[in-house]
ZASEDREN-190073 format. One record per atom (N, C-alpha, C): residue number from 1; chain; atom name; x, y, z. Coordinates in Angstrom, 3 decimals. Atoms other than C-alpha are relative to their C-alpha. Example, Ala and Ser with C-alpha at 12.3 -4.5 7.8 and 13.67 -1.06 7.14 Angstrom:
2
- 1/A/N/0.890/-1.190/0.000 .
- 1/A/CA/12.300/-4.500/7.800 .
- 1/A/C/0.900/1.200/0.000 .
- 2/A/N/-0.820/-1.190/-0.060 .
- 2/A/CA/13.670/-1.060/7.140 .
- 2/A/C/-0.770/1.090/0.730 .
//
This chain:
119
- 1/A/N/0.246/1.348/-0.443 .
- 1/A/CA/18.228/-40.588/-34.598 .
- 1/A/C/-0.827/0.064/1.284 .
- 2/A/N/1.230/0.373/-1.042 .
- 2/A/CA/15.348/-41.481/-32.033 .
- 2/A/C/0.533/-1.151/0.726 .
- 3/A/N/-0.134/1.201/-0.902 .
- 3/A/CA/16.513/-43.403/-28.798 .
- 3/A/C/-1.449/-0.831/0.426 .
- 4/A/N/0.805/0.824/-0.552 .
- 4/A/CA/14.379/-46.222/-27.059 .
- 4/A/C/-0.046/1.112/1.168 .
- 5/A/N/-0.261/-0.438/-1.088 .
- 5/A/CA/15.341/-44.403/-23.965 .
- 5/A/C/0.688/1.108/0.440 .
- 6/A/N/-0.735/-1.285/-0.511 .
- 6/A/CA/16.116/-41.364/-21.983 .
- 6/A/C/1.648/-0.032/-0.379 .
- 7/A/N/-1.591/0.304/-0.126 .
- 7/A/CA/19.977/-41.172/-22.390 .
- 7/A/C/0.631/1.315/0.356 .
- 8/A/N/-1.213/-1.044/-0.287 .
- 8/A/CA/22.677/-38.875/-21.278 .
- 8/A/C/0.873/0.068/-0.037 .
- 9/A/N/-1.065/-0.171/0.285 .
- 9/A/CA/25.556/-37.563/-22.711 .
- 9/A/C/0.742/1.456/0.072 .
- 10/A/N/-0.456/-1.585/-0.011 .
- 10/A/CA/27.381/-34.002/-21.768 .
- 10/A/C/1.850/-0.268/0.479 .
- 11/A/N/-1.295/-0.298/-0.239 .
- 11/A/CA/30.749/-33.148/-22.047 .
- 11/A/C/0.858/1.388/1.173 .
- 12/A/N/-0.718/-1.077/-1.150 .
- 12/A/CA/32.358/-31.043/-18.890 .
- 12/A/C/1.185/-0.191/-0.211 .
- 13/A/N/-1.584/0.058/-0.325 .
- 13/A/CA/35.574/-29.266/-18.277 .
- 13/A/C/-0.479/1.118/1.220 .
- 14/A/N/0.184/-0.372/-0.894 .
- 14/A/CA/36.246/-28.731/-15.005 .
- 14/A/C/1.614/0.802/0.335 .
- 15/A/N/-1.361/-0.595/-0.181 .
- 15/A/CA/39.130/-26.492/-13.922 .
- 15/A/C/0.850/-0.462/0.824 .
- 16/A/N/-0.900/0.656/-1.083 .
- 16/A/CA/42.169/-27.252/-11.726 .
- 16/A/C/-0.384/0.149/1.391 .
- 17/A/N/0.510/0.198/-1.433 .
- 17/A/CA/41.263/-27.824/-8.329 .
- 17/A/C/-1.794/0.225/0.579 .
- 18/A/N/1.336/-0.041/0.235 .
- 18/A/CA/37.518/-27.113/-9.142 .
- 18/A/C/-0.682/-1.135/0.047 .
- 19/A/N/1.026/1.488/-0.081 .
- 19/A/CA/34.315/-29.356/-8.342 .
- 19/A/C/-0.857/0.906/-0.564 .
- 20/A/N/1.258/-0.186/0.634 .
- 20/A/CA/31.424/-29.039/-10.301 .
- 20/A/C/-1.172/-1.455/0.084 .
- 21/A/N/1.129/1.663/-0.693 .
- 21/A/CA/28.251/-31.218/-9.108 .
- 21/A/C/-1.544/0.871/-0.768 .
- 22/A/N/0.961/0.221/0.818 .
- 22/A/CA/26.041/-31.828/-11.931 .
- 22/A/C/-1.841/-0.896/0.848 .
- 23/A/N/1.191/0.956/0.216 .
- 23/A/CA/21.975/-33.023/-11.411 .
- 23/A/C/0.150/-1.005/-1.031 .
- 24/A/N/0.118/1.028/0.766 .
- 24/A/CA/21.124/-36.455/-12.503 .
- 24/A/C/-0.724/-0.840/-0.019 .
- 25/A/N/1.140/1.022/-0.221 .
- 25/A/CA/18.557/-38.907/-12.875 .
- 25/A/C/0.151/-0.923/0.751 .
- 26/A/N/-0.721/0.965/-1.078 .
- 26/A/CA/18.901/-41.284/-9.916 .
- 26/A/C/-0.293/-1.212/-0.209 .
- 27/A/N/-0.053/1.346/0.729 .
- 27/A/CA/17.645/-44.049/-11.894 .
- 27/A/C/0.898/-0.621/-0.688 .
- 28/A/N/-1.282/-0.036/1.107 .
- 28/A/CA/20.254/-43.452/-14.416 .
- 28/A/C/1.091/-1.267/0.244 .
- 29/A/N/-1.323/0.476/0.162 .
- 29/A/CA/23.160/-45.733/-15.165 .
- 29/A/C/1.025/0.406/-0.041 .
- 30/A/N/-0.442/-0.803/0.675 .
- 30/A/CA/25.824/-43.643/-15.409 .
- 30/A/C/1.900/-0.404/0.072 .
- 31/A/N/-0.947/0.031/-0.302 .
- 31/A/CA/29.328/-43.409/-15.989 .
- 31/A/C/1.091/1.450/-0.352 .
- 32/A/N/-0.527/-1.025/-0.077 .
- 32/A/CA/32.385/-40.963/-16.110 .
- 32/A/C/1.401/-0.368/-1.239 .
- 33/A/N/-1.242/0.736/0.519 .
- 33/A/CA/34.982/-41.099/-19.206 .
- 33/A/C/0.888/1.045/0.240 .
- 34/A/N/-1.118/-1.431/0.177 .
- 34/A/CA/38.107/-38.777/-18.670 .
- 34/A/C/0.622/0.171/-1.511 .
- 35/A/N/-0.607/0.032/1.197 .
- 35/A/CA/38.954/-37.897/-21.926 .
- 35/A/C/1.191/1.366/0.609 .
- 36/A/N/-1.394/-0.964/0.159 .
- 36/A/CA/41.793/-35.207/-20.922 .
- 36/A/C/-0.177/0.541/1.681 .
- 37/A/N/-0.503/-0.304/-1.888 .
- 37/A/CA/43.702/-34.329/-17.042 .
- 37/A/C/-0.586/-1.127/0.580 .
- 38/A/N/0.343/0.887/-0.943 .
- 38/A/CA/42.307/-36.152/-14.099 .
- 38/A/C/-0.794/0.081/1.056 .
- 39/A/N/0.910/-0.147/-0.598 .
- 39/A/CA/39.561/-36.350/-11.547 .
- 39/A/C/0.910/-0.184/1.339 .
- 40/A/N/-0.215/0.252/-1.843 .
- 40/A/CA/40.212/-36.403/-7.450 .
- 40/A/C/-1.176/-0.652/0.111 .
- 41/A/N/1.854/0.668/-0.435 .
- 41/A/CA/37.469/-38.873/-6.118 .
- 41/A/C/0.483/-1.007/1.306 .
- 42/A/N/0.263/0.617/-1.512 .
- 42/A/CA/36.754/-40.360/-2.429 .
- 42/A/C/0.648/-1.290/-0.160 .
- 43/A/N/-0.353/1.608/-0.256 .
- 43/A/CA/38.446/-43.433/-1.585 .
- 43/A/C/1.425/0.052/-0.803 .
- 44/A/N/-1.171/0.250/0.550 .
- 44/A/CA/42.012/-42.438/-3.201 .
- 44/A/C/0.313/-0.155/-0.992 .
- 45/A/N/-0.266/-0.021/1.157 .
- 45/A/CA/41.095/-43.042/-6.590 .
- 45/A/C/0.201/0.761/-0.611 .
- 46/A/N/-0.230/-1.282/0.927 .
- 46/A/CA/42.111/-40.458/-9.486 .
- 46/A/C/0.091/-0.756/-1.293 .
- 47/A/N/0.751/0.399/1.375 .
- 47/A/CA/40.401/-41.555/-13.039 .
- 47/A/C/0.959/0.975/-0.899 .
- 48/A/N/-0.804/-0.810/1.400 .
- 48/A/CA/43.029/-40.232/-15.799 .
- 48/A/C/-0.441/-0.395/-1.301 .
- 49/A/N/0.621/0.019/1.083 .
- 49/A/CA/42.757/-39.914/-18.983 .
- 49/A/C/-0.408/-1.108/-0.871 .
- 50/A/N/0.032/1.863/0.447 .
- 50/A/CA/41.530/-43.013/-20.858 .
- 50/A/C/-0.918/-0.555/1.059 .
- 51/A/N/0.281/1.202/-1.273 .
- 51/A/CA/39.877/-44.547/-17.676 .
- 51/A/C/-1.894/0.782/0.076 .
- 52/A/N/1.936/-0.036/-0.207 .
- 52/A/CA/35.792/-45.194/-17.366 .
- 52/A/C/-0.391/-0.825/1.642 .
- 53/A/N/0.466/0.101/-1.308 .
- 53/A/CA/34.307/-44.768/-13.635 .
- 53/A/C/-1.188/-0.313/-0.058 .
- 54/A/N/1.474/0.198/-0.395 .
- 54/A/CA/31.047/-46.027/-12.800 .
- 54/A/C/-0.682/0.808/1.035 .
- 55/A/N/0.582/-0.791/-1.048 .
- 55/A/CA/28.779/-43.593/-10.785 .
- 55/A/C/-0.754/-0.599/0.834 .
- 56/A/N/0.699/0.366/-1.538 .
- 56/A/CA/27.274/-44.601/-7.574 .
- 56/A/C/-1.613/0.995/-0.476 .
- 57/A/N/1.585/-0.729/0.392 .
- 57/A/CA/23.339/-44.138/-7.712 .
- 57/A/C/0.259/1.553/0.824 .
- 58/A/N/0.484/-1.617/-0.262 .
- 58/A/CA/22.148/-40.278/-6.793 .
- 58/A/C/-0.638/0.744/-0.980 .
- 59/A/N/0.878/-0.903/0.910 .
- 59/A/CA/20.342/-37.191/-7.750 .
- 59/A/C/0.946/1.140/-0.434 .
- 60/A/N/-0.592/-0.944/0.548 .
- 60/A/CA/23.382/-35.388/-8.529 .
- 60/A/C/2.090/-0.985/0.023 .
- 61/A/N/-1.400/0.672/0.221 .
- 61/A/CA/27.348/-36.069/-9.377 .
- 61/A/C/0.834/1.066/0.458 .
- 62/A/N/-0.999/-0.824/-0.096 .
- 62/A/CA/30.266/-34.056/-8.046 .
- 62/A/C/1.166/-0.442/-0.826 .
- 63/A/N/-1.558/0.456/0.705 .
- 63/A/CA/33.663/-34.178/-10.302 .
- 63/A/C/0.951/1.154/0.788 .
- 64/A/N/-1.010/-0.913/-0.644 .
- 64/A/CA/36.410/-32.545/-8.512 .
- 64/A/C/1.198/-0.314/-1.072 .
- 65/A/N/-1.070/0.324/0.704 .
- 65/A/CA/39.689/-31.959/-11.169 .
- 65/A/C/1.018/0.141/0.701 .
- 66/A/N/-1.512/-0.507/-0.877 .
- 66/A/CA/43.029/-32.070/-9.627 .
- 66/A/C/0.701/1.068/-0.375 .
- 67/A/N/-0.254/-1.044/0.238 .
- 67/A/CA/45.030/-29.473/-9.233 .
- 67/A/C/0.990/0.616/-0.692 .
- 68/A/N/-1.209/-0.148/0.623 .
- 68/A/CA/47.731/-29.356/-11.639 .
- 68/A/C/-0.846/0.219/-2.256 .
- 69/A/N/0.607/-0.566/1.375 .
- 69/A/CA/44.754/-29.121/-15.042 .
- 69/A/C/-1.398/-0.238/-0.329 .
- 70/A/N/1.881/-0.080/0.738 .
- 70/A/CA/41.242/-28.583/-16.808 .
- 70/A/C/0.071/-2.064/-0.177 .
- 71/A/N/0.437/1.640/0.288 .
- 71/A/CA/39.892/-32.156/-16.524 .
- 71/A/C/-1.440/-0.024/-0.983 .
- 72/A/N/0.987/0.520/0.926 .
- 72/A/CA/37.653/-33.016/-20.025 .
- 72/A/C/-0.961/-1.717/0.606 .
- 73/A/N/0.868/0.981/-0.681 .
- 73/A/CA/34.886/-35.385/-18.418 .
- 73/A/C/-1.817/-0.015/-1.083 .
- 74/A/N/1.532/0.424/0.411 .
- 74/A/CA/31.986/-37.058/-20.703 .
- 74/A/C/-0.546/-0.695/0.926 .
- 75/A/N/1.226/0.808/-0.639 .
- 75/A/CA/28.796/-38.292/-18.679 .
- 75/A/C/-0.924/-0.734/-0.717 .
- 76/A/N/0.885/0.756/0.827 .
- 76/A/CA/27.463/-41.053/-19.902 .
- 76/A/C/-0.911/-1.031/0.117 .
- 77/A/N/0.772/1.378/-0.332 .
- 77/A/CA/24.581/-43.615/-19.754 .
- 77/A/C/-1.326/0.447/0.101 .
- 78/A/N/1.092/0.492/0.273 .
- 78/A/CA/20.961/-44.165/-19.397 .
- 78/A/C/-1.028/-1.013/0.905 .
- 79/A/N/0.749/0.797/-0.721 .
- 79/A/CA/18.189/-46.251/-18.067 .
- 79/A/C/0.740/-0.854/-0.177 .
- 80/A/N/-0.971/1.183/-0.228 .
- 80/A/CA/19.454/-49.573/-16.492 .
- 80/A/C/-0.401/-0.902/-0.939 .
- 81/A/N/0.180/1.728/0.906 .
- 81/A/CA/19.769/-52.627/-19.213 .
- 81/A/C/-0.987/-0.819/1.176 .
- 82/A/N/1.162/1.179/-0.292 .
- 82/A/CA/16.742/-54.754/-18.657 .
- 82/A/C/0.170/-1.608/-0.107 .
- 83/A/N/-0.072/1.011/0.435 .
- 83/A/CA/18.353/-57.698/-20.209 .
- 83/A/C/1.717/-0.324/0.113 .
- 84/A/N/-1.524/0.304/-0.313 .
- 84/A/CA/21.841/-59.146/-20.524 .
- 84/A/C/0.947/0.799/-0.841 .
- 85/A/N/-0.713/-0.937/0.918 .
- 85/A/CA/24.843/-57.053/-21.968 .
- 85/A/C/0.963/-0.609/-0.452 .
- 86/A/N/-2.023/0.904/0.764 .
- 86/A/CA/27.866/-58.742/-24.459 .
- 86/A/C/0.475/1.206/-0.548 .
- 87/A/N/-1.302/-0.880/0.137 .
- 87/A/CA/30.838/-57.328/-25.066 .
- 87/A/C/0.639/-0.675/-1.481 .
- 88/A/N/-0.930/0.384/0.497 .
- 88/A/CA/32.441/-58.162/-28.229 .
- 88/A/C/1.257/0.700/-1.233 .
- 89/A/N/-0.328/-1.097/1.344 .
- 89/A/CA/35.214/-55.693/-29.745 .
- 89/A/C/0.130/1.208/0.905 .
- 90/A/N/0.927/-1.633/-0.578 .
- 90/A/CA/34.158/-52.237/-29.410 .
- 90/A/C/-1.731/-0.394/0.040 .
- 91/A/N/1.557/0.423/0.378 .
- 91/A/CA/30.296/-53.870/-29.804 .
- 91/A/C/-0.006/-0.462/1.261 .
- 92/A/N/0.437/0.184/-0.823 .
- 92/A/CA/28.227/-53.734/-26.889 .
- 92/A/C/-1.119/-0.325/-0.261 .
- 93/A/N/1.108/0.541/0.787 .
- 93/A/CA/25.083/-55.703/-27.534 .
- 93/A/C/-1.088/-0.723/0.954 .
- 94/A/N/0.868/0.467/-0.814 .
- 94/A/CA/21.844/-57.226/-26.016 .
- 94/A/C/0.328/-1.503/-0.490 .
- 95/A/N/0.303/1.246/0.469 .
- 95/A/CA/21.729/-60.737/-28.077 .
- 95/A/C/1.326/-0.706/-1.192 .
- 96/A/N/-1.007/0.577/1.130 .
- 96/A/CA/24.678/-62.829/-30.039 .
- 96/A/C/-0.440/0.357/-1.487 .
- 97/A/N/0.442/0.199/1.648 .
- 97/A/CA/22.392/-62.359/-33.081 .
- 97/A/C/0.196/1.294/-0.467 .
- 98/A/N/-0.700/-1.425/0.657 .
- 98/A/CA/23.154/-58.254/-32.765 .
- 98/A/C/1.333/0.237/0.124 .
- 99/A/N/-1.717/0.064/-0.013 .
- 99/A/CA/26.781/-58.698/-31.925 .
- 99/A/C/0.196/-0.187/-1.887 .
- 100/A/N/-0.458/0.662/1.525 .
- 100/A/CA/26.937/-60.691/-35.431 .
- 100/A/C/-0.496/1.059/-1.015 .
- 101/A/N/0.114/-0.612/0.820 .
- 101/A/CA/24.815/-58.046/-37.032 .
- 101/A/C/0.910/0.994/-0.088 .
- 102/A/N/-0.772/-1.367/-0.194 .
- 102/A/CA/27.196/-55.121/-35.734 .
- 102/A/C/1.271/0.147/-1.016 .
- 103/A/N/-1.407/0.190/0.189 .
- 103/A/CA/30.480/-56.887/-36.539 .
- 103/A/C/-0.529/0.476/-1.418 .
- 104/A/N/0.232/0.489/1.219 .
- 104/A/CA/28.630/-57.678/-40.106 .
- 104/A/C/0.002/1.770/-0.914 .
- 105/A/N/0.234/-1.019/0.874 .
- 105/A/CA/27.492/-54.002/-40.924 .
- 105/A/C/1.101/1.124/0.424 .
- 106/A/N/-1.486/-0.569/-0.265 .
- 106/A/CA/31.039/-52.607/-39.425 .
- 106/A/C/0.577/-0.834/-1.569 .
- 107/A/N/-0.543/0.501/0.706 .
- 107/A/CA/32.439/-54.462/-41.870 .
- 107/A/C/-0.210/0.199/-1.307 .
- 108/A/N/0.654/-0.363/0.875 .
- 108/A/CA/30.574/-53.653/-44.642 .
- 108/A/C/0.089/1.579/-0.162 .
- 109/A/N/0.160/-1.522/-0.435 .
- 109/A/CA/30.898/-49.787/-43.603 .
- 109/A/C/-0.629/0.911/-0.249 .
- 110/A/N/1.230/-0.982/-0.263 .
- 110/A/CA/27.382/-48.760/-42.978 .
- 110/A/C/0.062/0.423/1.405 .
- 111/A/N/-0.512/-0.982/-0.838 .
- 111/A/CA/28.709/-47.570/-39.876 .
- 111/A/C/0.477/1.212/-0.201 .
- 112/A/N/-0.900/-1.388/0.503 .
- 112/A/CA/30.606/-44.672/-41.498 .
- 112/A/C/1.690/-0.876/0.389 .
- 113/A/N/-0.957/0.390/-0.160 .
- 113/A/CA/34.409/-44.727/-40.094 .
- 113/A/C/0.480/2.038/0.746 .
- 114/A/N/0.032/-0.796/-1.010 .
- 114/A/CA/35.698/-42.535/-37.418 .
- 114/A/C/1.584/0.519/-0.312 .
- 115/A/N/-1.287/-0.507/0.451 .
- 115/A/CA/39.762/-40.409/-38.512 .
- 115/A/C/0.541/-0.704/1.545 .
- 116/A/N/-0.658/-0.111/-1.080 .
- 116/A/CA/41.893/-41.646/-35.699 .
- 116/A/C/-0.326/-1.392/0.573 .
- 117/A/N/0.493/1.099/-0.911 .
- 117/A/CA/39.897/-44.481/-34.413 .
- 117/A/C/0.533/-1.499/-0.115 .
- 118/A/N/-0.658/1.674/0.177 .
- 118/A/CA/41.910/-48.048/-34.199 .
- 118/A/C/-0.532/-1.020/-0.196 .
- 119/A/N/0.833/0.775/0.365 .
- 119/A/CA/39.368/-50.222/-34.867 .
- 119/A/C/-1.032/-0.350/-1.065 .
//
């Protein structure tokens, strides 16, 4: 599949009490999903598993894991949306008219279908 746009997606594991500080496009959008352990990050927060951080612009990212396990961390995102973003679902969309197509061809299941996934 051929994006419109640069995008970025990498999966890190960072060890217990370990930082690892990734380069990054400082244009980028980016965000942080924890899929497994937990991050240490400035200001008191700690992103567990399940939980999506938004990255602060820069030309690089530090993840620090806490110190009790391997923290699984996808990086994710892309040039900034140009236009407006809806939410409806799991469907993230530019225009009501692709929301309706999404739901339509989910439904239909030319999406495929994902083992595990609740939706």
């Amino acid at each position: 599949m051929k994006l419109t746009t640069a995008t970025t997606f990498v999966v890190v594991l960072v060890e217990p009490g370990a930082t690892m500080t990734l380069p990054v496009d400082a244009a980028a959008e980016l965000g942080l999903y924890v899929l497994d352990g937990h991050l240490v990050a400035e200001g008191g927060m700690s992103p567990g598993q399940g939980s999506l951080a938004l990255v602060t612009p820069g030309d690089e990212i530090a993840l620090t894991a806490a110190n009790d396990r391997t923290a699984e961390v996808a990086v994710i995102g892309g040039a900034p949306a140009m236009g407006p973003i809806l939410f409806s679902g799991p469907f993230v969309m530019d225009s009501v008219e692709h929301l309706a197509r999404a739901k339509r061809d989910y439904a239909s299941g030319r999406m495929g279908r994902l083992d595990g996934v609740p939706f």
